[in-house]
C-alpha positions in Angstrom: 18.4 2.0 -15.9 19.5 2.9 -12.6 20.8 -0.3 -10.9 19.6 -1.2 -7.1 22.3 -1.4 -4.9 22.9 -2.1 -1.1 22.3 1.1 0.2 19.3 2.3 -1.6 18.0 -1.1 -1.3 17.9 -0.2 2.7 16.4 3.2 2.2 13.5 1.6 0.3 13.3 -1.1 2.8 12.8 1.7 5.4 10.2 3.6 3.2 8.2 0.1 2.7 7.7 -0.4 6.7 7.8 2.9 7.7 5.0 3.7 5.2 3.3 0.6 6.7 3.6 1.2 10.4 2.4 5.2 9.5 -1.2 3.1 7.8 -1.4 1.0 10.8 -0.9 3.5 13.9 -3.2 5.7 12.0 -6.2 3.4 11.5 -5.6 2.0 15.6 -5.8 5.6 16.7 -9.0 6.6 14.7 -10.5 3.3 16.1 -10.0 4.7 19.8 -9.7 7.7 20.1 -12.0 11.1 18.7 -11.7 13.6 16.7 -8.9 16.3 17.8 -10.5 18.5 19.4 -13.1 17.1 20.8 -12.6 17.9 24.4 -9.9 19.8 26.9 -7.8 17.2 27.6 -7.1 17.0 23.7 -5.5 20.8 23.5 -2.7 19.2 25.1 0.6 19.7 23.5 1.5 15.9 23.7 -1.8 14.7 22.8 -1.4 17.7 19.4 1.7 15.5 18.7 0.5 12.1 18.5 -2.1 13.3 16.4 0.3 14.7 14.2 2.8 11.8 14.1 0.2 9.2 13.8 -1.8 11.0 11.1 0.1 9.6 7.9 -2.0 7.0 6.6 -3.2 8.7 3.7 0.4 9.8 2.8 1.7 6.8 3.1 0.2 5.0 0.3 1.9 8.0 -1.9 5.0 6.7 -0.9 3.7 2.7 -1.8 2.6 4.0 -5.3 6.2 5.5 -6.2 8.0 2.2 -4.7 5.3 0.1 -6.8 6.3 2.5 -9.5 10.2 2.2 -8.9 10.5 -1.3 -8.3 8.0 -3.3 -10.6 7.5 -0.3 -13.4 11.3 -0.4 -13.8 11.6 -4.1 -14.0 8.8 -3.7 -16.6 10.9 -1.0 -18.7 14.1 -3.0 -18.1 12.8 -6.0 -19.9 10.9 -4.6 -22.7 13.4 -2.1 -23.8 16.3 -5.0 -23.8 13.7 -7.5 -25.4 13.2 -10.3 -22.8 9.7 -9.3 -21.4 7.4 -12.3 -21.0 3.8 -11.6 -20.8 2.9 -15.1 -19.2 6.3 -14.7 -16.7 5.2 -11.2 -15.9 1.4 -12.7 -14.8 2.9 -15.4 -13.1 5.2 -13.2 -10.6 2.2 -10.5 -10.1 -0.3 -13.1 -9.2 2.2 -14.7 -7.1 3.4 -11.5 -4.9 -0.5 -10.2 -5.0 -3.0 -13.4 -4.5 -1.6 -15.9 -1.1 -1.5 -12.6 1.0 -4.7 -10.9 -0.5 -6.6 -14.2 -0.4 -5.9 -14.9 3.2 -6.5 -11.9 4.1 -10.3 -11.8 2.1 -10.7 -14.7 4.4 -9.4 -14.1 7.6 -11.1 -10.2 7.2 -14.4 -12.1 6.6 -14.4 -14.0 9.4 -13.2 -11.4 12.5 -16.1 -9.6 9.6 -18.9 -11.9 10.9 -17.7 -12.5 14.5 -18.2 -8.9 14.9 -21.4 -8.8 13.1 -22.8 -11.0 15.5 -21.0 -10.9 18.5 -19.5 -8.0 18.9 -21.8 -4.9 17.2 -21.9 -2.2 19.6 -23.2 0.8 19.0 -23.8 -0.2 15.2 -20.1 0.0 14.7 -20.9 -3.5 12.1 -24.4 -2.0 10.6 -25.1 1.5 11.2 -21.9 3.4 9.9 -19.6 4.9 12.4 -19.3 8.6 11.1 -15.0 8.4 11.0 -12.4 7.9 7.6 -12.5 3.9 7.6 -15.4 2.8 8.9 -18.5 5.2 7.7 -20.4 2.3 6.0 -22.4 -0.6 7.0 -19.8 -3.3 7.1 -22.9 -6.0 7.3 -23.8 -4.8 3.9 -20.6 -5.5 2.3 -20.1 -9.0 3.6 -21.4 -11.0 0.7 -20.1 -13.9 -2.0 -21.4 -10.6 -4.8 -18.5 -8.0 -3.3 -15.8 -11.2 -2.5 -16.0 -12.0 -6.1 -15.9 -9.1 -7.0 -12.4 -8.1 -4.8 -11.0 -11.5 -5.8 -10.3 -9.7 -9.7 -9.6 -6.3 -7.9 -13.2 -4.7 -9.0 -13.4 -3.0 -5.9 -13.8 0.7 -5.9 -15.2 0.1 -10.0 -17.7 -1.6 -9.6 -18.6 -2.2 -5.9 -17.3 -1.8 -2.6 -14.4 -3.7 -0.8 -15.0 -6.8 1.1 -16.4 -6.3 4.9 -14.3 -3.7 6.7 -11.3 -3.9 4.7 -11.0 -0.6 3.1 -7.2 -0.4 2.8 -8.1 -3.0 0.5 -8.9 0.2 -2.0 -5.3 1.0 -3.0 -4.7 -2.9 -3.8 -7.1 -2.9 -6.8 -5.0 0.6 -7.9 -2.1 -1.2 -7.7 -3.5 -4.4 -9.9 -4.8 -2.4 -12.6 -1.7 -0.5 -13.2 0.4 -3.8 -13.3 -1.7 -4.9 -16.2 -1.9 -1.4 -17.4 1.5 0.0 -17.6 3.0 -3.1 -19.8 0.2 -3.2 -22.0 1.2 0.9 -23.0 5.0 0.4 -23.1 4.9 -3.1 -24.9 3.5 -1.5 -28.6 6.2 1.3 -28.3 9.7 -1.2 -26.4 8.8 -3.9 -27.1 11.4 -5.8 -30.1 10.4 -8.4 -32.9 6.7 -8.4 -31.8 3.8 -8.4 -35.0 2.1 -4.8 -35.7 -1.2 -7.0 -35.1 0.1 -7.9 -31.7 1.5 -4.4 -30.7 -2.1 -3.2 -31.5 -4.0 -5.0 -30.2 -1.7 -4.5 -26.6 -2.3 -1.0 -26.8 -6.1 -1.3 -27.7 -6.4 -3.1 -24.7 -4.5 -0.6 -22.3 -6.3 2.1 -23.7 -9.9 0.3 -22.8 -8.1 -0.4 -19.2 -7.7 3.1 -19.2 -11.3 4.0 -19.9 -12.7 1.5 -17.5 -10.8 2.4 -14.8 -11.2 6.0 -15.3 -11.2 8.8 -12.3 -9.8 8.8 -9.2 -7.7 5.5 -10.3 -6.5 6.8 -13.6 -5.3 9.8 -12.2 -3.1 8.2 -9.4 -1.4 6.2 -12.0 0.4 9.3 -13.0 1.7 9.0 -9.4 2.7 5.4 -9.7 4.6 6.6 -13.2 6.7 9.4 -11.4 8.3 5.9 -9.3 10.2 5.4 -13.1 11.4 8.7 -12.9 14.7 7.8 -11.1 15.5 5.3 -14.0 14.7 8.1 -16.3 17.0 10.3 -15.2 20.1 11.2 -16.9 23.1 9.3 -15.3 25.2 11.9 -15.3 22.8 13.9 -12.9 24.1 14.6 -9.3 21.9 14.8 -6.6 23.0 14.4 -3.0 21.0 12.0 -0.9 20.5 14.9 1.9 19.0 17.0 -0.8 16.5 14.7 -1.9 15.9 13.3 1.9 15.2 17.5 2.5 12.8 17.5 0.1 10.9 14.7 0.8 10.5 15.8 4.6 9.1 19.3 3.5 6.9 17.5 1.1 6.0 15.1 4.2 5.3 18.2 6.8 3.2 20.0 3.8 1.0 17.2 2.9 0.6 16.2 6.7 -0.3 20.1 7.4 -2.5 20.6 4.3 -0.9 23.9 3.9 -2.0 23.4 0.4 -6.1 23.8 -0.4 -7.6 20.8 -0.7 -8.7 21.0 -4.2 -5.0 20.5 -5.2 -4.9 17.9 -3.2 -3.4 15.9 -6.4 -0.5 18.9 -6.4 0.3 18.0 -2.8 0.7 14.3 -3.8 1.9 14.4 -7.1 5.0 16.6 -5.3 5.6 14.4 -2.7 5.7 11.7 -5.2 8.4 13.4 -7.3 10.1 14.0 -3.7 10.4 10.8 -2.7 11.8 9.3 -5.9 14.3 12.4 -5.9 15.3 10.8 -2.5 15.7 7.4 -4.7 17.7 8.9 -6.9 20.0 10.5 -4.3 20.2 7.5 -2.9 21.8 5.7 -5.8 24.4 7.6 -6.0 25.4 7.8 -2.5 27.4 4.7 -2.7 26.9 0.7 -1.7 27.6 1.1 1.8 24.0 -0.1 3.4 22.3 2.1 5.6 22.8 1.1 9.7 20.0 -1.3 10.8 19.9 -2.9 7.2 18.8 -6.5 8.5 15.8 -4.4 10.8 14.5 -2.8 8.1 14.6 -5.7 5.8 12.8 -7.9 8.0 10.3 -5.4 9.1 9.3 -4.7 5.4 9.3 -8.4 4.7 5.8 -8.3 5.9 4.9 -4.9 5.6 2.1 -6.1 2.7 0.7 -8.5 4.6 0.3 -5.6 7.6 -1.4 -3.6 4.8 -4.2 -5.6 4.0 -5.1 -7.8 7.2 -5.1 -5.6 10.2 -7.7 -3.5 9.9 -10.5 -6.1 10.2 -8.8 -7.8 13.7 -8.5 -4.4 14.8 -12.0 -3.1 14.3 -13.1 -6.8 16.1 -10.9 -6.0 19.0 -12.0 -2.4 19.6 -15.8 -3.5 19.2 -15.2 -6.6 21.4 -13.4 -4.4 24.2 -16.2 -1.3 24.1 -18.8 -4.4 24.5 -17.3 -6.3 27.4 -16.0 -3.1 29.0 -17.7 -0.1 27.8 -14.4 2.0 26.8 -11.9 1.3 23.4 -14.1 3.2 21.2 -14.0 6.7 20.2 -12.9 7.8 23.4 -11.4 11.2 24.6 -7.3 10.8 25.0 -6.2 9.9 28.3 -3.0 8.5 29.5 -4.9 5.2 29.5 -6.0 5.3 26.1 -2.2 5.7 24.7 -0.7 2.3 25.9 -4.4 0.8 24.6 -3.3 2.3 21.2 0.3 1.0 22.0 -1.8 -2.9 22.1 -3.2 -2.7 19.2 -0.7 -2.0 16.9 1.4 -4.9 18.4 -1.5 -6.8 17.9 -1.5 -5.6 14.4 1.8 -6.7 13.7 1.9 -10.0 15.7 -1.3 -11.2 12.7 1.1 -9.9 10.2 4.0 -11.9 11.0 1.5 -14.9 11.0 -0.1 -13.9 7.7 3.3 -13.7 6.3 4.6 -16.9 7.7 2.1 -18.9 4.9 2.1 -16.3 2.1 5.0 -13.3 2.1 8.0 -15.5 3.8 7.0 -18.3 1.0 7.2 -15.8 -1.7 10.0 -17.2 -3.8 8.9 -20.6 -3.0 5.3 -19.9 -4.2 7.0 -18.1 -7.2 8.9 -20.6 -8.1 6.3 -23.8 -7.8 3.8 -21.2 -10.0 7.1 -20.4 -12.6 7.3 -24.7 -13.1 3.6 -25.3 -13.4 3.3 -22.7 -16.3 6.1 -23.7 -18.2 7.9 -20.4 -17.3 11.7 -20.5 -16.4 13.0 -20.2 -12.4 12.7 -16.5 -11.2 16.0 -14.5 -10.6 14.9 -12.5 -8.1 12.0 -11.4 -5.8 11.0 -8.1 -7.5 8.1 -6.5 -6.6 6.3 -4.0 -3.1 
């Protein structure tokens, strides 16, 4: 098992906000701003580029897969291959890094949701379905008790929609299901001492996960599974950082360019997947020395969950709010004007972050640790998990 030190911990601290920031520039800019190519000014060279360098979204959540992969998927294989897994620990420290963010953020979601609804629905942005990634649904429609319950046990994208405008909230159910799916595989085949009757009945259950989740979601758990593939890896295997960092930027510039068709669009992903956790790998053996800016990147992807799954509501209110009160923020053609608006919100986005994660993220080992006691579970170690 490949051990975590200083200076891969600060690379994956760097992937964790960078990925973030990429989700969050991309969403603000699709909010404001049309199509490329949808008038002169756009040909411009600078305005090709900051279409290009905020057009990662999609990408990023590769790179969150592998480190979901990496960092909870190896902590999984650790423990049940050296016989110290606990199934009722294990639940306790998902529900604990997944629920105070995601909960808070169903709630806050619902209510910038319904201020917008109400106050703030111009040109049907809230009920008609604005024709753009994100937002091409009526968010009225989904802002109901039936599709909150429903996202509360992660049954969005299965068996209805996700909550209000929150679709980034799609990749959070993926990543639920594969935390209950992945130990229920490897448990029956690792797992030490345990009854045939048990084992069997784990792997029973993981197999009808498998069925129910099916599609789109079954097949990006193969990309979560390539995130083990830097603990799987012999250790005797040399790969320079540089190398894998090379290799991950090609992978980056491919996917970005869609140089490869869209019907392999799994190809494209599934390679930048095994990219980036080459860059882990070379990474790990590059020595302890942290990366410079360790304490930035740290703190920036302290909250980089909580920037996931609550800005895109506030910043769909804000946008609505502005093309009501001023008739311009929505959809507009670039302009030098519309850069620093795009500049706003993504501060924006991150100032409700840090707030978010003041009650929920910042509180993690806290939270852990109260939830640990009341189940009868001993004190966490450490806070693993994206």
């Amino acid at each position: 098992m490949l051990t975590i030190n200083r200076r891969l911990s600060t690379f994956l601290d760097a992937a964790r906000w960078v990925a973030a920031a990429a989700v969050i520039q991309e969403h603000a800019r699709i909010l404001i701003l049309a199509p490329y190519g949808g008038g002169s000014a756009i040909g411009h060279w600078a305005y090709g580029a900051f279409y290009f360098m905020t057009g990662f979204g999609r990408i990023a959540v590769i790179v969150f897969f592998v480190l979901s992969g990496f960092l909870v998927g190896g902590e999984v294989l650790r423990q049940v291959s050296s016989g110290v897994f606990s199934w009722r620990e294990y639940a306790v420290k998902r529900a604990a890094r997944l629920y105070p963010v995601y909960v808070l953020a169903l709630a806050a979601g619902g209510a910038f949701d319904w201020a917008g609804v109400h106050h703030a629905n111009i040109r049907g942005v809230y009920t008609a379905g604005d024709p753009f990634p994100g937002l091409n649904f009526s968010i009225a429609e989904r802002l109901n008790p039936p599709v909150l319950a429903q996202n509360l046990v992660f049954l969005q994208g299965l068996t209805g929609p996700t909550f209000g405008s929150n679709q980034p909230l799609w990749s959070i159910a993926f990543e639920a299901w594969y935390y209950i799916l992945f130990p229920l595989l490897l448990w029956p085949v690792l797992g030490r001492g345990a009854p045939v009757a048990a084992r069997a009945a784990a792997l029973c259950a993981g197999l009808a996960v498998m069925c129910f989740i099916r599609g789109e979601m079954l097949w990006y758990f193969l990309i979560w599974l390539v995130g083990l593939a830097p603990h799987l890896l012999p250790g005797r295997m040399r790969i320079h950082w540089s190398l894998g960092l090379a290799a991950l930027a090609l992978m980056l510039v491919v996917a970005r360019l869609g140089l490869i068709p869209p019907q392999l669009a799994f190809v494209t992903e599934t390679a930048l997947a095994l990219a980036f956790a080459l860059s882990i790998f070379g990474f790990s053996q590059s020595g302890d020395a942290p990366l410079p800016g360790g304490r930035i990147h740290g703190y920036l992807a302290s909250f980089s969950y909580s920037l996931y799954v609550s800005h895109w509501p506030l910043l769909v209110l804000v946008v609505a709010a502005t093309a009501k009160a001023f008739s311009w923020g929505l959809r507009m053609t670039p302009s030098p004007g519309a850069i620093p608006f795009w500049a706003l919100l993504v501060i924006l986005g991150y100032a409700w972050a840090w707030c978010v994660a003041q009650l929920t993220e910042f509180r993690l080992l806290a939270i852990r640790a109260a939830l640990l006691r009341w189940t009868g579970c001993r004190r966490p170690r450490t806070a693993t998990g994206p």
